[in-house]
C-alpha positions in Angstrom: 87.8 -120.9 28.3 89.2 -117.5 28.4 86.1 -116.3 30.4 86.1 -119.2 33.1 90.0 -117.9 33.3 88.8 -114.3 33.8 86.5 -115.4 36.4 88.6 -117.2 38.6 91.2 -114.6 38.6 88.6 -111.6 39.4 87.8 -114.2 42.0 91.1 -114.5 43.5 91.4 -110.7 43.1 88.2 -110.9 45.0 89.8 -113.0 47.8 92.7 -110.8 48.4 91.0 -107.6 48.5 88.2 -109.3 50.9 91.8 -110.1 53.2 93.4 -106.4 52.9 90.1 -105.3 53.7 90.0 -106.5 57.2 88.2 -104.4 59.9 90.4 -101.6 61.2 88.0 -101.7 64.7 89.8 -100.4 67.4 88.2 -103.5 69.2 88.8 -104.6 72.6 90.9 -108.1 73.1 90.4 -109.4 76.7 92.2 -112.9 78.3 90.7 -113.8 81.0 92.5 -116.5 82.8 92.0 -119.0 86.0 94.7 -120.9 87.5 94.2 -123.6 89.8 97.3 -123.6 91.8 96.6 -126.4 95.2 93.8 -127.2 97.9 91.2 -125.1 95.2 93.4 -122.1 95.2 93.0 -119.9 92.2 95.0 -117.0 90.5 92.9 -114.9 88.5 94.2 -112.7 85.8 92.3 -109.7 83.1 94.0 -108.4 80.9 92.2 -105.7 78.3 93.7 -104.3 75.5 92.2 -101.8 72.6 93.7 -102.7 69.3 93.3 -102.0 65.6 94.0 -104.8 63.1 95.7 -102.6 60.1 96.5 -104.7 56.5 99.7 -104.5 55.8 101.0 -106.5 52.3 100.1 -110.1 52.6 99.2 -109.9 56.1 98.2 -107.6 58.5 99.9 -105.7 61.4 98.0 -105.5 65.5 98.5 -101.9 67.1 97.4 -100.9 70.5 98.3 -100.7 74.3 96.8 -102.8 77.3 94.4 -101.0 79.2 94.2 -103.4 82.3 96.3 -105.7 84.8 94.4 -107.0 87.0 95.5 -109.8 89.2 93.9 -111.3 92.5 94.8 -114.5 94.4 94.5 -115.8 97.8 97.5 -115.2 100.7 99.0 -118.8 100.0 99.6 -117.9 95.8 101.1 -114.5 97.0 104.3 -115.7 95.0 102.5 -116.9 91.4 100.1 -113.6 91.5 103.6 -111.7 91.7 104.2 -113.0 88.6 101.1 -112.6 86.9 101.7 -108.8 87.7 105.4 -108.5 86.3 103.5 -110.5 82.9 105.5 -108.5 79.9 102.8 -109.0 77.7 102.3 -105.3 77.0 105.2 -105.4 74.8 104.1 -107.9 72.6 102.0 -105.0 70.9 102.6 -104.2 67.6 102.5 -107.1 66.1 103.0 -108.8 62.5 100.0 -111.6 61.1 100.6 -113.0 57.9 98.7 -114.1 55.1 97.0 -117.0 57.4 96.7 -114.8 60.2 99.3 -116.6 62.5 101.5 -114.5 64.5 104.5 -114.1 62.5 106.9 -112.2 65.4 108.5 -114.4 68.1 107.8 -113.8 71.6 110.2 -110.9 72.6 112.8 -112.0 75.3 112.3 -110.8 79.6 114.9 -108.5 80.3 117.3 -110.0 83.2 115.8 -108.0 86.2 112.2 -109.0 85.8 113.2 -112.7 84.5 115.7 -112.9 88.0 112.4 -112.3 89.5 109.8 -114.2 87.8 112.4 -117.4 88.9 112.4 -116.0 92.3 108.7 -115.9 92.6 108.3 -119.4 91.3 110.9 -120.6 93.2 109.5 -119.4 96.5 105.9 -121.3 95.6 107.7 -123.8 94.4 108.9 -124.1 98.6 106.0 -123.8 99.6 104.1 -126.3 97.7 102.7 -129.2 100.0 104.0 -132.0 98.4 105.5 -135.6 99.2 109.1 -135.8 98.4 108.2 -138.1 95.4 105.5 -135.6 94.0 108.7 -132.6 94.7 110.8 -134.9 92.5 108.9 -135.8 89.7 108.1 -131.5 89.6 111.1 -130.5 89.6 112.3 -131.2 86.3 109.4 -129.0 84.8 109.5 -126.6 87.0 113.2 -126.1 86.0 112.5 -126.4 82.4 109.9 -123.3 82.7 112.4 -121.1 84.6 115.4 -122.5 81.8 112.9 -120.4 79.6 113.8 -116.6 79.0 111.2 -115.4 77.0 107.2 -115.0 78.1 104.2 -117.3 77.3 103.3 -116.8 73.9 100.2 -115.6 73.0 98.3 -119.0 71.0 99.8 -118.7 67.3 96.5 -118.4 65.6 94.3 -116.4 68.1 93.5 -113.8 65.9 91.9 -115.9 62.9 91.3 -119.4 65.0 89.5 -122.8 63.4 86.6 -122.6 64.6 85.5 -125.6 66.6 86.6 -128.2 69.2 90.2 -129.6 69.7 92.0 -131.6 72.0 95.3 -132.8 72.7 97.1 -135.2 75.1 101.1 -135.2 75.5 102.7 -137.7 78.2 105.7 -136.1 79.6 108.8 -137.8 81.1 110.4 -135.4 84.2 113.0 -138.4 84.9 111.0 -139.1 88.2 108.1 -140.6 86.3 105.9 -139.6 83.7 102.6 -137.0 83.8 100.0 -136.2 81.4 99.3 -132.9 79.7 95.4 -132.3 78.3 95.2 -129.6 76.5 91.5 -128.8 75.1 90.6 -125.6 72.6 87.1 -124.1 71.3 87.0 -121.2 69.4 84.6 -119.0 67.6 84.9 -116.7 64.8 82.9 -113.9 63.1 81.9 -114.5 59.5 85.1 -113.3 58.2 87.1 -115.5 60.4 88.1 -113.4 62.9 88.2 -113.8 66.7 85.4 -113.6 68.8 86.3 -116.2 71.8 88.8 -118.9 72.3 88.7 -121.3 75.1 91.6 -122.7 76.4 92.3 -125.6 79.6 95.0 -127.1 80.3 95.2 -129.9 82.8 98.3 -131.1 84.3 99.0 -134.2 86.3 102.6 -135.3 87.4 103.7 -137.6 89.9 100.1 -137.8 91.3 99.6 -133.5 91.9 96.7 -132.6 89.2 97.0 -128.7 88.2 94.4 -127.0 85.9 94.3 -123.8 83.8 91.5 -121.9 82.3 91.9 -119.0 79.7 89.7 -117.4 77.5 89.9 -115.0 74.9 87.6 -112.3 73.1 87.8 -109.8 70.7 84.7 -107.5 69.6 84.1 -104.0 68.9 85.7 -101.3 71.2 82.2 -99.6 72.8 80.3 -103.3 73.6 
């Protein structure tokens, strides 16, 4: 008895030296993301950063800088790929995991000037949508509810260790003028240590009849391939 004890705890021991000995890289994280914005438009972002993934306790801690912004998108989108270039997202670096490898630190908030004109960006597409008045009214409610928000898009919770595999997810949404669908499908894939390598992401929207779609993928791999 005392032996099978000693072995499950030099197994456990085992365990939590296997999780502070996580890979230090750097390696190079890289969204990639599509959005389909009207009549086949699409706003493309990349985004690169070079990171190291350091343990730190019970969890680990996510250093680095972002290498690359890059943003293109036809005349009509001129207003979203505004956005897309004011994205904060370089200050979401460094960054807490814990144990699970979720991201324990909450988005951090837009400062006023560049949150004034994120709103004024998406107000102005918003405008210049082509939409019946009925398909205007059953948007507006969202699109006020994204610019009620004052902090950026969070990064996905567990994109550094993912489940690996297929998920998918359907939320029906009321605006007030009628009610839209949400789709939202994920596959990822890990290294044998459970650790990023790609993670698909679409989201499909349809409300009040307009149908908008998003693409995003995500990959992490050794700085150098």
């Amino acid at each position: 008895m005392i032996a099978w004890r000693l072995a499950v705890l030099l197994a456990a021991l085992g365990a939590t030296a296997a999780q502070a000995g996580a890979p230090l890289g750097p390696f190079t994280l890289t969204d990639d993301s599509m959005r389909l914005v009207r009549d086949g438009q699409v706003v493309r972002s990349l985004s690169v950063w070079r990171i190291v993934i350091r343990p730190v306790g019970r969890g680990w801690r996510v250093e680095g800088q972002r290498l690359r912004n890059d943003v293109s998108a036809p005349p009509a989108a001129a207003s979203l790929a505004a956005v897309a270039r004011m994205d904060p997202e370089s200050g979401r670096l460094p960054l807490r995991l814990d144990a699970q490898g979720r991201i324990a630190d909450p988005p951090p908030p837009i400062d006023p000037h560049t949150l004034a004109l994120i709103h004024a960006a998406i107000q102005r597409h918003f405008a210049q949508a082509h939409m019946t008045e009925a398909q205007r009214a059953a948007a507006q409610p969202l699109m006020d509810r994204a610019l009620a928000q004052r902090t950026e898009e969070p990064w996905p919770p567990m994109l550094f260790r993912p489940r690996p595999g297929t998920r998918h997810d359907r939320q029906t949404v009321n605006t007030g003028a009628g009610m839209g669908t949400i789709d939202r499908t994920e596959v990822a894939r890990v290294d044998r240590d459970g650790w990023l390598r790609g993670l698909e992401i679409t989201l499909v929207t349809e409300v009040g009849g307009v149908r908008r779609s998003a693409h995003e993928l995500w990959t992490m791999v050794p700085a150098g391939r």
